[in-house]
N, C-alpha and C positions, 0 to 999 in steps of 0.2 A: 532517501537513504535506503540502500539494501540491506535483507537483511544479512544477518553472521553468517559464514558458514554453519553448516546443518541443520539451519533453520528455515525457516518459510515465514513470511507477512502475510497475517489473514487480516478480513476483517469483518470484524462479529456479525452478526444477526441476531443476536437477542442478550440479554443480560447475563452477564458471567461471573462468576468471584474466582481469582485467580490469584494466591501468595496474599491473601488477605485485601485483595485491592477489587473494588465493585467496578468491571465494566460494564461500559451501557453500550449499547447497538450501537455500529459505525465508528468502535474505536479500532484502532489497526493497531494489530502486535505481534513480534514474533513470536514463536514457536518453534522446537525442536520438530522433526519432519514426522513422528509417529505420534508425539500428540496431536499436530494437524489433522492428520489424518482420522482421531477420534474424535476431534470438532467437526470434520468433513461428514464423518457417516454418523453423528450427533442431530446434523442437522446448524450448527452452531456459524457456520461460516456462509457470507453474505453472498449472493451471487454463484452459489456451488452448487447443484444436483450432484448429492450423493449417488443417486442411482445411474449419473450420466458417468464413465469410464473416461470418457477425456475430458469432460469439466475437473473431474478429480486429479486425475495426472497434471493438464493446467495448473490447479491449485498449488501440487505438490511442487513444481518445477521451481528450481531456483530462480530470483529474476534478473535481468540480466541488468547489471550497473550500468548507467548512461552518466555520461560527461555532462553537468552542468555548460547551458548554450551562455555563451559569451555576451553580455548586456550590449545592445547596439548605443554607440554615442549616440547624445540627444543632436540631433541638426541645429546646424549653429543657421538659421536665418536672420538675413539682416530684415529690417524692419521698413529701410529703407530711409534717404537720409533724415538729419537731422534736423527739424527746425528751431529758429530761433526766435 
């Protein structure tokens, strides 16, 4: 799922308490795009170097919604015939 407009999908690297709610490392949430960004140079977001300029823009970028792929039918094999 994307997230809402003006938001970004982080996800954590260390423990957070956020509206009263305890997260634990590797949970993913949104965020408005300038709180991101105080998790970002916090240190608080998993896979981000704050001090890298395009890790951070990365981060920041909306992402882009992809289409759910269409489940392939199961192959119907016969078994081959019947015996009796």
């Amino acid at each position: 799922m994307a997230a809402a407009p003006g938001t970004v999908r982080i996800t954590l690297a260390h423990h957070f308490d956020r509206d009263g709610a305890q997260l634990l490392p590797g949970d993913e949430i949104d965020v408005p795009t300038h709180e991101a960004r105080k998790l970002i140079t916090a240190g608080y977001v998993a896979g981000v170097d704050p001090n890298d300029p395009e890790a951070v823009a990365k981060a920041l970028a909306p992402a882009i919604e992809r289409k759910p792929s269409m489940a392939k039918p199961p192959a119907n094999k016969a078994a081959g015939p019947a015996s009796e």
